[in-house]
C-alpha angles and dihedrals in degrees: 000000000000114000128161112232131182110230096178151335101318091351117109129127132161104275131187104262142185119275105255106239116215095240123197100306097015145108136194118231124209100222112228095168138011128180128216120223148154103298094054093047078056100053084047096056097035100247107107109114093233086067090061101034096055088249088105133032139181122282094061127185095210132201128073096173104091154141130192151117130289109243103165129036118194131215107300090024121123108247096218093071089075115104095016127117117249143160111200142201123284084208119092122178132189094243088228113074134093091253108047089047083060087060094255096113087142088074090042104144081219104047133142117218109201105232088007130051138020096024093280098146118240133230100267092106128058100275133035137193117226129175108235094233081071099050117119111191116224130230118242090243101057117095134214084267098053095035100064078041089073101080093052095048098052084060079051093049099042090056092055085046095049083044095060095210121190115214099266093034114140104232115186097195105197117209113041090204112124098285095041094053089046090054084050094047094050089041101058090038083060089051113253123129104253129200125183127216120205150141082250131025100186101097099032085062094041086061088050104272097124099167090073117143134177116230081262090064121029115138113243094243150153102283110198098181126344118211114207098217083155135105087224122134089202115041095079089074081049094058092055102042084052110046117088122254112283083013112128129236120214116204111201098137131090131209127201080239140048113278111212120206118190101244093202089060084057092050097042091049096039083232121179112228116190135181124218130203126174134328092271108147093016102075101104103040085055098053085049089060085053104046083039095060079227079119132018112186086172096107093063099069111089100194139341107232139191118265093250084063098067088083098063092039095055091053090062096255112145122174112220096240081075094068119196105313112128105220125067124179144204127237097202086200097068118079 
């Protein structure tokens, strides 16, 4: 079959693979649909961590936002998984340590990310394995589009969890990329007031987000909890100094840097700081906001674009057809 795969920094191409096999437990997904984001841009340029800690190596087999059917069941599997439409967990943990049998597989020491970490190869080829302890079943009613927005959007739902907003609440959400302007529309379907920080506010109020403000701007407000959705280094320290006292701070974004916060600013505000990593757990509830047309993330993808094209996106090329959207995916079916 056709899968991309990084060779090395800035070489990647569509090669010849092997076909996937359902093993014991497992399951091969057609891919309708992959997005592109941050952390495959990173394992195209060399900079992804994983590259530099052992837990990744070149070639890569790249994408963990999808969506597709289930073609092949492997021994253990139930049988009447085949033919339906699914999206599934990055996050693949052994089964056997303390902390997958809490129910926090995603932080397993062990653990396989599909398109990421431990060598387990991601969705950006025709056909894809997944364990079926990861499987999310779609609704009918979600597309190709929504349905390799689910994975982003879990990380999205999981930082307005880990927020504990109260309908009313007053949220300032910094960083409109794709994941930051997810956190902001399930947010305000859940009823906060959201506001989005960002170097540009043009696109964040064109999807419906019309309290946007550059740091210029920013009104001096009540800040009942702050989300980092940024690659700031500095923006951490921001959050903090925002927020109002016994508000809480959600980190979900990541900068190239370290990113300091003054500990005694934490401690002086009784502020909550919370860390948090993947959509794991939040897969389904995700998929329901969409079914629901509570949310509709559909407007952030600017094209869907051939395989052959990855290359060329994750080098940063955008034709200017795309517009401004964030997101661009990948139809593995197209040349």
């Amino acid at each position: 079959m056709r899968a991309f795969v990084v060779t090395g920094p800035g070489t990647a191409g569509v090669e010849q693979v092997e076909e996937p096999v359902a093993g014991p437990g497992e399951v091969v997904v057609a891919v309708e649909r992959a997005g592109v984001c941050g952390t495959d841009a990173e394992f195209y340029s060399g900079h992804m961590t994983y590259l530099h800690t052992g837990q990744a190596a070149y070639p890569v087999r790249i994408g963990h936002e999808w969506c597709g059917t289930v073609t092949a069941v492997g021994a253990g599997v139930d049988p009447a998984w085949r033919g339906r439409r699914v999206t599934g967990d990055t996050m693949l943990g052994c089964g056997r340590c303390r902390r997958c049998r809490g129910g926090r597989q995603h932080l397993c020491a062990d653990r396989y990310e599909i398109g990421i970490r431990n060598g387990w190869p991601g969705a950006l080829a025709e056909r894809l394995p997944v364990p079926e302890k990861a499987l999310v079943p779609l609704p009918g009613s979600v597309d190709a589009t929504l349905g390799a927005l689910v994975e982003p959007g879990a990380n999205a739902l999981r930082a307005v969890r880990a927020a504990e907003l109260s309908r009313g609440d007053r949220l300032l959400v910094a960083g409109p990329g794709t994941i930051g302007l997810l956190t902001a529309l399930i947010a305000a379907a859940q009823g906060a007031e959201v506001h989005v920080l960002g170097e540009t506010t043009d696109f964040a109020r064109r999807v419906g987000v019309e309290r946007a403000w550059t740091a210029a701007d920013v009104p001096g407000l009540r800040w009942d909890a702050v989300i980092d959705a940024s690659n700031g280094s500095g923006i951490p320290a921001r959050a903090v100094e925002l927020v109002e006292p016994g508000g809480r701070v959600v980190f979900i974004g990541l900068a190239a840097r370290p990113s300091p916060v003054d500990t005694r600013e934490l401690v002086l505000k009784d502020v909550t700081a919370v860390g948090v990593l993947s959509g794991s757990g939040a897969l389904a509830g995700t998929a329901g906001l969409y079914a629901s047309g509570a949310v509709d993330p559909r407007p952030l993808v600017a094209a869907t674009v051939a395989l052959a094209d990855a290359g060329a996106v994750l080098a940063g090329e955008r034709r200017p057809e795309w517009g401004p959207a964030p997101k661009i995916h990948i139809d593995p079916s197209r040349g």
